[in-house]
C-alpha positions as CSV (number, residue, x, y, z in Angstrom):
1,X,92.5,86.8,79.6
2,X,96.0,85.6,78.7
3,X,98.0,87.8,75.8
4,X,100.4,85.4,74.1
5,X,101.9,86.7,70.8
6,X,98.8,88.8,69.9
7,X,96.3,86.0,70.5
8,X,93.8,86.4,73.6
9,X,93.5,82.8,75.8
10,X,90.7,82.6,78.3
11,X,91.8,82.1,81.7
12,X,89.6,80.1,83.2
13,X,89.6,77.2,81.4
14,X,89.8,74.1,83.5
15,X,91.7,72.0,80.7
16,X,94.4,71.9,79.1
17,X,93.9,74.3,76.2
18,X,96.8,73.9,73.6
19,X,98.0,77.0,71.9
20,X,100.0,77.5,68.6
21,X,102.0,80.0,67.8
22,X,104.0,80.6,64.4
23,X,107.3,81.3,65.3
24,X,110.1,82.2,62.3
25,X,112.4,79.9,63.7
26,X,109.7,76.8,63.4
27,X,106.8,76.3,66.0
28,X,106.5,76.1,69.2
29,X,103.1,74.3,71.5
30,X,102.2,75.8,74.5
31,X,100.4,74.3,76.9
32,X,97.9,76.7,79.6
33,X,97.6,75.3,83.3
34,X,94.0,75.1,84.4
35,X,92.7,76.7,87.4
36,X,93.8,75.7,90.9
37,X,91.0,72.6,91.7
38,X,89.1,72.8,94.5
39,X,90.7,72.7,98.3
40,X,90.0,73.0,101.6
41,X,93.0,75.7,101.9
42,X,90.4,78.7,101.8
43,X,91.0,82.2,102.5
44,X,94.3,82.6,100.9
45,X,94.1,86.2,99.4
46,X,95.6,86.7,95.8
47,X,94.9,83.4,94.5
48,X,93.5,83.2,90.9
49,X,93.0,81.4,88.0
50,X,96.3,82.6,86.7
51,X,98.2,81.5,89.0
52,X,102.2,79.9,88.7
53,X,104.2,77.8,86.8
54,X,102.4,74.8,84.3
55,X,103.5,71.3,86.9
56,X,103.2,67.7,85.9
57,X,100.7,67.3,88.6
58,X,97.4,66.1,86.4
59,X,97.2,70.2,85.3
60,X,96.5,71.1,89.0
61,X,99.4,73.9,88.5
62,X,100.1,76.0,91.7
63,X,97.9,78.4,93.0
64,X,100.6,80.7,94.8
65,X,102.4,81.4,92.1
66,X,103.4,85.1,90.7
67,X,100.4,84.9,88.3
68,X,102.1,85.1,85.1
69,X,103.4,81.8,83.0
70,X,106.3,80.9,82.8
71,X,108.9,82.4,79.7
72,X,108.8,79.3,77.8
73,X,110.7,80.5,74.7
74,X,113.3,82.7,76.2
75,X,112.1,85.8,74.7
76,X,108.6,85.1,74.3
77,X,106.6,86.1,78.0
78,X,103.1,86.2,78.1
79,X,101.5,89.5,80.0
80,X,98.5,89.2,82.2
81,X,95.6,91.5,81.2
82,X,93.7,94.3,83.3
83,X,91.4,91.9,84.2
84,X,91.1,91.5,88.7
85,X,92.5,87.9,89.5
86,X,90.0,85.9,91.6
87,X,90.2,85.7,95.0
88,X,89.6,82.8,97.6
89,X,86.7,80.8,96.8
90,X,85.5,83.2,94.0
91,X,88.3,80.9,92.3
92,X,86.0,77.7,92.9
93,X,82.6,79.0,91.4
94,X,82.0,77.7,87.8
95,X,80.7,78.5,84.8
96,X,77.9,76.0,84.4
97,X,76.3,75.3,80.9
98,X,73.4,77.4,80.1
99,X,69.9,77.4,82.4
100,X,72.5,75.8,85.4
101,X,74.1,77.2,88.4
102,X,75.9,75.3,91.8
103,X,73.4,75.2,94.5
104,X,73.2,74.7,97.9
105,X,69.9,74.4,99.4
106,X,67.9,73.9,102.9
107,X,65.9,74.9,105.4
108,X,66.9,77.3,109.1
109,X,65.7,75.9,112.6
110,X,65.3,77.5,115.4
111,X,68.0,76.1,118.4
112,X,65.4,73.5,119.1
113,X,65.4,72.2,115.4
114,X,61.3,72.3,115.6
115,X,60.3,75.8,114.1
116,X,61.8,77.0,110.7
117,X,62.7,80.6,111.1
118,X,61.8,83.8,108.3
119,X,65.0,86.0,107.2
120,X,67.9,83.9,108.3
121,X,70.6,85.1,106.4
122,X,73.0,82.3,104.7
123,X,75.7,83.3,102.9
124,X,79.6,82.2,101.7
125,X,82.0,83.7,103.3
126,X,85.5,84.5,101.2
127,X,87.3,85.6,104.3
128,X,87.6,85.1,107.9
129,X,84.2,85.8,110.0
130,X,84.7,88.4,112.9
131,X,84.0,88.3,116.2
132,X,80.7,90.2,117.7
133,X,80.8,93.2,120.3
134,X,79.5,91.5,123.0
135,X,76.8,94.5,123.8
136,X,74.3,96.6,122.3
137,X,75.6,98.3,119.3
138,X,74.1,100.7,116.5
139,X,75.4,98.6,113.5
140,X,74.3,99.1,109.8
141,X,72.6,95.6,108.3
142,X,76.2,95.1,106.2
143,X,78.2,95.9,109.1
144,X,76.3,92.7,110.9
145,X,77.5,90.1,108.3
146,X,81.5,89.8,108.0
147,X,84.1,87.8,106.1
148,X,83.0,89.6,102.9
149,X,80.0,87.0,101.8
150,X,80.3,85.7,98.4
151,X,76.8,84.5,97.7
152,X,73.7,85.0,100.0
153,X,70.2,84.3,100.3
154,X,67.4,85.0,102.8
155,X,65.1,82.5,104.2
156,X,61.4,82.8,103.4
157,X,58.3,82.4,105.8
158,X,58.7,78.3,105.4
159,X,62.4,79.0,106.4
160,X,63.8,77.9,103.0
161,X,66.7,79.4,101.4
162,X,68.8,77.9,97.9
163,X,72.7,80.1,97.6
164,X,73.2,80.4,93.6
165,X,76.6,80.7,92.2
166,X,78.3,78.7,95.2
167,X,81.6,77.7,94.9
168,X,82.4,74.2,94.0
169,X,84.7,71.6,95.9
170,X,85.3,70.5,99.7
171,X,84.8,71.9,102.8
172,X,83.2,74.6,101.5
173,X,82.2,77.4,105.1
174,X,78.6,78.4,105.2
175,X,77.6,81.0,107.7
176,X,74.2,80.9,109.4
177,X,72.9,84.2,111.0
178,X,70.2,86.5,112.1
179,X,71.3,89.2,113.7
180,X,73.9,88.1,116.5
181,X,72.7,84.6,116.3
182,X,75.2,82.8,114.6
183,X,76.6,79.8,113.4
184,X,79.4,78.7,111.2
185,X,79.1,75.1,109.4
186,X,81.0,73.1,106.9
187,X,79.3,71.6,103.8
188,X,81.7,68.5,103.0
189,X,81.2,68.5,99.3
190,X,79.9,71.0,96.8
191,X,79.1,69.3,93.3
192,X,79.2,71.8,90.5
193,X,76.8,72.5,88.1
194,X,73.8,70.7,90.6
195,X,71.7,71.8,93.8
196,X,73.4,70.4,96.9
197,X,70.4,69.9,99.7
198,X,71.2,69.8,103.0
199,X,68.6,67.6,104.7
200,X,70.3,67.2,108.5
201,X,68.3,69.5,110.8
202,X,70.9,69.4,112.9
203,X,73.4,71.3,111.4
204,X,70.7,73.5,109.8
205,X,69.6,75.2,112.8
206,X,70.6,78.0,114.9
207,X,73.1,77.4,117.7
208,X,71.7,76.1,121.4
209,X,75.2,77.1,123.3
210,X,78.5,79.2,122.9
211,X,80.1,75.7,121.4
212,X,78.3,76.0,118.6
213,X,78.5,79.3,117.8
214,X,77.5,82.9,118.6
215,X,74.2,84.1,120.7
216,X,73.0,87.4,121.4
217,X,73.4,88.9,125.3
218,X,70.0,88.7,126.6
219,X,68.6,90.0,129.8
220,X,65.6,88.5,131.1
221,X,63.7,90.6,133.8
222,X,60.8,87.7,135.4
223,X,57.9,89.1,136.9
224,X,54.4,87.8,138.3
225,X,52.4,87.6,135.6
226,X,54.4,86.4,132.7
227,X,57.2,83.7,132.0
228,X,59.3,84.7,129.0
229,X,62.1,83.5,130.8
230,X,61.1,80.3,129.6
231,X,60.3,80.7,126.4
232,X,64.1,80.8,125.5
233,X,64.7,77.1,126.7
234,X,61.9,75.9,124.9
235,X,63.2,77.5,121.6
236,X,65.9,75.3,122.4
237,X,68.7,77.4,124.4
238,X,70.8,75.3,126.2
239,X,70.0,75.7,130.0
240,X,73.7,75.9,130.9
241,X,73.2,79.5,129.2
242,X,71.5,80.7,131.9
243,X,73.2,82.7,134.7
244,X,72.5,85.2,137.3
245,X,76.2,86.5,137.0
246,X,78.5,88.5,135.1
247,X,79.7,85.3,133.1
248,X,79.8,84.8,129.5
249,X,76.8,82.8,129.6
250,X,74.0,84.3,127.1
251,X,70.7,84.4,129.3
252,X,71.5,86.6,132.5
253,X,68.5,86.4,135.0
254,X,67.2,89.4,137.0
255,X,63.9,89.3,139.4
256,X,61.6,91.7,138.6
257,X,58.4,92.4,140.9
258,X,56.8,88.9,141.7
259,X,59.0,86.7,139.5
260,X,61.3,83.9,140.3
261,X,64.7,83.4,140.3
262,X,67.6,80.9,139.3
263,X,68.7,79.0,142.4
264,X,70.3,81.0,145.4
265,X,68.8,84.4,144.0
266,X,69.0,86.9,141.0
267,X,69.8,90.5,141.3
268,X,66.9,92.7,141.4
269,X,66.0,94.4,138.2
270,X,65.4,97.8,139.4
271,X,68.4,98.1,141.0
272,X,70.7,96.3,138.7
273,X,69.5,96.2,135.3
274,X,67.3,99.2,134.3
275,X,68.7,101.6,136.9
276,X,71.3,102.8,134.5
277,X,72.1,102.5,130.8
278,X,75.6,101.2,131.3
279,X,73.6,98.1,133.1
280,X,71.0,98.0,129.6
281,X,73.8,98.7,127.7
282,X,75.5,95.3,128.7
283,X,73.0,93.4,126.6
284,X,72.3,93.0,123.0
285,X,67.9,92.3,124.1
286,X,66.4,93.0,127.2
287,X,63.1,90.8,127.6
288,X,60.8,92.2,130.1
289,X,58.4,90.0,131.4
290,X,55.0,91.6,133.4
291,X,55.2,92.1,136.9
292,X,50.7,92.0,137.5
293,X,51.3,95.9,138.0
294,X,52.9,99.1,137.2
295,X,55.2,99.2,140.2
296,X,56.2,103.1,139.0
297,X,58.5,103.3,142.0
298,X,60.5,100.8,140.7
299,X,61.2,102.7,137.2
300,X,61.8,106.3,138.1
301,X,62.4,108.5,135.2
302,X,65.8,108.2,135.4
303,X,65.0,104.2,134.7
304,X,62.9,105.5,131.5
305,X,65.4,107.6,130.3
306,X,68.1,105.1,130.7
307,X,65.8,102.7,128.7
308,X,64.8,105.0,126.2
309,X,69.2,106.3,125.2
310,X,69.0,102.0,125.4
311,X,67.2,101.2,122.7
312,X,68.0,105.0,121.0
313,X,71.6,103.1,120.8
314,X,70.8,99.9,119.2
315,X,69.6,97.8,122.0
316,X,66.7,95.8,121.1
317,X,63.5,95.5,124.0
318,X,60.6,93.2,124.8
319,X,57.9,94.3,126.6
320,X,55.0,92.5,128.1
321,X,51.7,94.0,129.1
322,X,52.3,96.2,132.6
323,X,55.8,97.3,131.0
324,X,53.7,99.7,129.3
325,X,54.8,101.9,132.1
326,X,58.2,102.3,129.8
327,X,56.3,104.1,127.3
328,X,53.8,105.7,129.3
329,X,54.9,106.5,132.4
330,X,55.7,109.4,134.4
331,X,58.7,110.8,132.6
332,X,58.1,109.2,129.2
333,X,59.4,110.5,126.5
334,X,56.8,112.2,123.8
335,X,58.7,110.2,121.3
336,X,57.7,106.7,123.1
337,X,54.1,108.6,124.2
338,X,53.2,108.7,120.6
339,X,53.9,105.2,119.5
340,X,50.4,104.4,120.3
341,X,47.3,105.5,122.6
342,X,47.5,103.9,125.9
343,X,45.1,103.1,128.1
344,X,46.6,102.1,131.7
345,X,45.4,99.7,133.8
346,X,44.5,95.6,133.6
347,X,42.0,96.0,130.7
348,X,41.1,91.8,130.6
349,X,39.4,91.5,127.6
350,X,38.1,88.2,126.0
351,X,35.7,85.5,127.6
352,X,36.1,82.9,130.2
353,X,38.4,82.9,133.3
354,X,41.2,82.6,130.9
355,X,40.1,85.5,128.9
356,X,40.2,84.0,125.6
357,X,40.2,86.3,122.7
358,X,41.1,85.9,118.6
359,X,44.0,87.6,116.9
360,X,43.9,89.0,113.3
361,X,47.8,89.3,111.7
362,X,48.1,92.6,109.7
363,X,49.2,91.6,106.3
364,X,49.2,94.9,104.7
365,X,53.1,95.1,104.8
366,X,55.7,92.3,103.5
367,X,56.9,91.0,107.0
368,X,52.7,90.6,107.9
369,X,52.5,88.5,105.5
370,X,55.3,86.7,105.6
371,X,54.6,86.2,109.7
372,X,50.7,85.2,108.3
373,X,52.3,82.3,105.9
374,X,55.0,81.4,109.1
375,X,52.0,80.7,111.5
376,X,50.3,78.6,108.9
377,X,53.4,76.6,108.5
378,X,53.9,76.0,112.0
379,X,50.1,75.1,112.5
380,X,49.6,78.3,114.9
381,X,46.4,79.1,113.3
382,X,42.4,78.5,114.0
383,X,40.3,77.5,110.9
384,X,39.6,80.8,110.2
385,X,42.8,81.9,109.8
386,X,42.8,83.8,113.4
387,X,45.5,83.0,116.6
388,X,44.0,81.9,119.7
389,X,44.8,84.8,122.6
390,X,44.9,83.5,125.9
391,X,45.1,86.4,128.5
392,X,44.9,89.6,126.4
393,X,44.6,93.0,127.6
394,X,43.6,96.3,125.9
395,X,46.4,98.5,126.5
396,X,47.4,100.4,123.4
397,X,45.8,101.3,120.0
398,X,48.4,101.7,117.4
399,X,46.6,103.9,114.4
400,X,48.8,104.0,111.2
401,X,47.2,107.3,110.7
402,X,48.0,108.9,114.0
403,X,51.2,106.6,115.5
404,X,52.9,106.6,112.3
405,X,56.5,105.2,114.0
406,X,54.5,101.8,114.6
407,X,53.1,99.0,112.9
408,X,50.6,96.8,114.3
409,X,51.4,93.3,113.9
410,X,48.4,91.7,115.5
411,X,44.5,93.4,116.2
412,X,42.2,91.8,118.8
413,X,39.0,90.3,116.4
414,X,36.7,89.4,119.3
415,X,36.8,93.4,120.8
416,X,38.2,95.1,118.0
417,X,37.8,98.3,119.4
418,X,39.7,99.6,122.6
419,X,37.2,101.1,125.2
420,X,39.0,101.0,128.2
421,X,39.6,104.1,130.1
422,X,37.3,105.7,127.1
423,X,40.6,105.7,124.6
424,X,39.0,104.2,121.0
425,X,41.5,102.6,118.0
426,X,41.7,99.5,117.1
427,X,43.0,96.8,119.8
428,X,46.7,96.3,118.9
429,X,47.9,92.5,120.7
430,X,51.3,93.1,118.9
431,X,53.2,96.0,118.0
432,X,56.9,97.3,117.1
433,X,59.2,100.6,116.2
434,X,62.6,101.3,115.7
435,X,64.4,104.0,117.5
436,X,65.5,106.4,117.6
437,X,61.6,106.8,117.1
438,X,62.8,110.5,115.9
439,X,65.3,109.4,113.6
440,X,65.3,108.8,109.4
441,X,65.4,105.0,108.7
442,X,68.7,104.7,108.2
443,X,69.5,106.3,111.6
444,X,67.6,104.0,113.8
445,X,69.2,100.8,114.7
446,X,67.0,99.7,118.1
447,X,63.9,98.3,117.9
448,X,61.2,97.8,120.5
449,X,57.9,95.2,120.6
450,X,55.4,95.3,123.0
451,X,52.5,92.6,123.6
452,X,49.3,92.8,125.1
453,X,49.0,89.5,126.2
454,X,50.5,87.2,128.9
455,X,52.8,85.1,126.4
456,X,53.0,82.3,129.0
457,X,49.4,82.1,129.7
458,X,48.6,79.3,127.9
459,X,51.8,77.0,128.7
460,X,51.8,76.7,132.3
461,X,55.3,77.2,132.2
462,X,56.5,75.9,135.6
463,X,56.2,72.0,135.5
464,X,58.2,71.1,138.7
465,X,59.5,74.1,140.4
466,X,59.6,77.6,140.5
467,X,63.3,77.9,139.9
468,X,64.5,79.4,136.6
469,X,65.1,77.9,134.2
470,X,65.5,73.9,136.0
471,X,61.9,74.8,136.8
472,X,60.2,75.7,133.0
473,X,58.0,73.0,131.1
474,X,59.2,71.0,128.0
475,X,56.2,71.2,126.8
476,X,55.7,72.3,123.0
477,X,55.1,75.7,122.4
478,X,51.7,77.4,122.3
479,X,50.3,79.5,119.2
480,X,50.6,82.8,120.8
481,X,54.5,80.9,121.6
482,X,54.9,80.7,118.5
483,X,54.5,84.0,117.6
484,X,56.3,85.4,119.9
485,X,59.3,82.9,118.7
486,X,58.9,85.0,115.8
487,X,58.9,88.3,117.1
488,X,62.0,87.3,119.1
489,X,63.7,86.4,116.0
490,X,62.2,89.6,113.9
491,X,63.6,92.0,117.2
492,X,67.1,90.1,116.8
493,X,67.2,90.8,113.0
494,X,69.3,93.9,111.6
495,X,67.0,97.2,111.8
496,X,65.4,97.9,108.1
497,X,61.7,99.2,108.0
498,X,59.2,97.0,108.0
499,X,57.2,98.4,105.0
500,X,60.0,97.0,102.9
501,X,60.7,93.3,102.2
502,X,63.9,91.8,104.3
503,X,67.0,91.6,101.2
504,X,70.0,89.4,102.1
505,X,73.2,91.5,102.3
506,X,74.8,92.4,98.6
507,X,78.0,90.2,98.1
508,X,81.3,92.2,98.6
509,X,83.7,92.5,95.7
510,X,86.8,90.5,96.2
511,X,89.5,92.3,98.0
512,X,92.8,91.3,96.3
513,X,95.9,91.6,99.2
């Protein structure tokens, strides 16, 4: 508010608002500036709605002035209230009439621009975005999203999100991210007052490469019997992010037991990726495809342990079928022991040489749900409202009773019941926990998921060649894909529990300089 002479003026009035004041010596009109109009000049701390002298510039006035009007009578100054000035684009959101707010609205792609994706945070910044530490870190959810968001939203299961309160004008950023997946866009033109959809899939999705914006570090380990390596090109990752070097590419290659390798070799995971924690610790997600075996001599417990302090400091880990050994193995960890009963060995379950089985999604918690509606939306689902499962197994039996640091995201419907190696539970296909598995809530920031079935069973993944990733199909993702599209996403996402609903980070109070 605006003091002049006793008489309180609103400040963010965007007209000229004419003011009169009895003076003894006659009277005198004064005229208010209105509120710096929109511009592409963003991030500008200590602008506001107050800002300097009146100009004969169409009431535009200047927004770096000293934030007090000008003395226009000689003795007469008006004072500036305790109100905080506005800062950035907080200066650009308006006051709609009642029932009506500025809106931006859309829907998140994955890289590929086929799948929307659940809990994509979108947000405003009102100050530069920083820069990711380019390795596993134990961050807090806020710490994850910078540049002090003005407005944000979450994307549902449909991938869906509308901003409220957004501030009006051109060139307005809008940040894009999940996890370290990140990308920064321009919206052109904000209209006030009205939502603004943005309909182009392509600048809607998540980046493919390091030109468009930020990527998490992955590790990929290959093995015999699985081909997640894949799976990451046919989300849409550019292949030129693929390496078997220490360069700043995003998907670094290593050979596990029986898999293949990029084009004149990978290093050998065993020896150069889970033989140490500094090696893990390199990489934001380590994706572990299975090998068709244990191979314990290839994970001694110094391998565990370095996988275990891994993901106990905020690296994130996916683990398919024989990687069990991780969790189970000799020189496990009781912690990782109890995240489920495990019952070693092949275990086929299902019927047919390709072992075909049904999957049930648990929707007793939000994110269950949420992954049940996602699956629908991508068509991922049999009539019945089951997944297809090419491939499973019967390796762990995650009871909420009894594993209490899990949650089951998927239970085997056609042998709902483990019997192999006479363990008993209920056949978990899909399950995660955060770690430190020891730890209060808001002390873990790693998460692991492990899945029971072959992911690339159904895809037949290698089209032309063996060589990663020239080598991987085109081919449009499977159901049991699909959800592990999802999971990938879900493991990226900040740590929070999974019995509580995903919230968008809170908007942080302007920071006047």
């Amino acid at each position: 508010m605006l003091q002049v002479g006793g008489m309180y003026v609103p400040r963010a009035s965007r007209s000229l608002v004419p003011i009169s004041i009895a003076l003894a010596a006659g009277a005198l009109a004064i005229a208010c500036s209105s509120a710096p109009s929109p511009s592409s000049s963003i991030f500008v701390h200590g602008q506001s709605e107050t800002g300097g002298a009146a100009s004969d510039d169409g009431g535009v006035g200047n927004s770096t002035g000293s934030g007090a009007a000008p003395n226009l009578s000689g003795n007469l100054a008006p004072t500036v209230d305790a109100a905080p000035p506005c800062v950035n684009l907080q200066c650009q959101q308006v006051a709609c009439a009642s029932g009506t707010t500025t809106t931006v609205s859309g829907t998140i792609y994955d890289p590929g621009g086929v799948n929307p994706l659940y809990n994509v945070v979108v947000y405003v910044p009102n100050a530069p975005v920083q820069p990711f530490t380019d390795s596993a870190t134990c961050d807090t959810c806020a710490a994850l999203y910078t540049g002090e968001p003005l407005v944000t939203a979450n994307t549902d299961a449909t991938g869906k999100f509308t901003l409220t309160n957004v501030p009006a004008g051109t060139n307005i950023p809008l940040v894009i991210q999940i996890g370290k997946w990140r990308r920064q866009i321009t919206v052109p033109t904000v209209t006030s007052c009205v939502d603004n959809p943005l309909t182009n899939v392509d600048q809607t999705r998540l980046p493919k490469n390091r030109t468009e914006g930020d990527l998490p570090k992955m590790a990929v380990s290959t093995g015999g019997a699985d081909s997640l390596e894949c799976l990451l090109q046919r989300i849409g990752v550019d292949p030129a992010e693929y390496t078997s070097s220490t360069g700043a590419e995003r998907v670094h290659i290593y050979q596990g037991t029986g898999g293949n390798a990029e084009s004149g070799g990978s290093p050998a995971s065993q020896t150069s990726l889970w033989d140490s924690e500094a090696d893990l610790a390199q990489y934001d997600i380590v994706i572990l495809s299975c090998e068709g075996g244990e191979y314990g001599s290839t994970k001694p417990a110094t391998s565990l342990e370095a996988l275990e302090a891994y993901a106990n400091a905020g690296g994130r880990v996916f683990a398919s079928h024989f990687h069990y050994y991780w969790f189970e193995g000799a020189g496990s960890s009781t912690d990782f022991e109890g995240t489920a009963n495990w019952a070693p060995g092949s275990n086929a379950i299902g019927s047919g040489s390709d072992n075909v089985t049904s999957g049930a999604i648990n929707t007793t918690f939000p994110k269950g749900v949420a992954f049940q509606q996602w699956m629908q939306e991508t068509n991922s689902l049999q009539a019945d409202g089951t997944m297809e499962i090419e491939d499973s197994r019967q390796n762990a039996s995650v009871n909420p009773t009894v594993n209490t640091a899990s949650e089951a995201w998927i239970t085997d419907t056609t042998v709902p019941t483990m019997t192999a190696n006479g363990k008993t539970g209920p056949t978990t296909m899909y399950f995660d926990f955060n770690t430190p598995v020891a730890a209060t809530p808001a002390n873990q920031c790693g998460r692991i998921v492990y899945s029971d079935l072959h992911v690339g069973a159904a895809a037949a993944n290698y089209a032309s060649s063996n060589v990663v990733p020239t080598g991987c199909s085109t081919s449009p993702l499977t159901p049991q894909e699909k959800a592990l599209e999802f999971m990938l996403f879900d493991l990226s996402s900040c740590v929070t529990p999974d019995s509580a609903p995903p919230t968008p980070p809170a908007p942080t109070p302007p920071q006047p300089k």
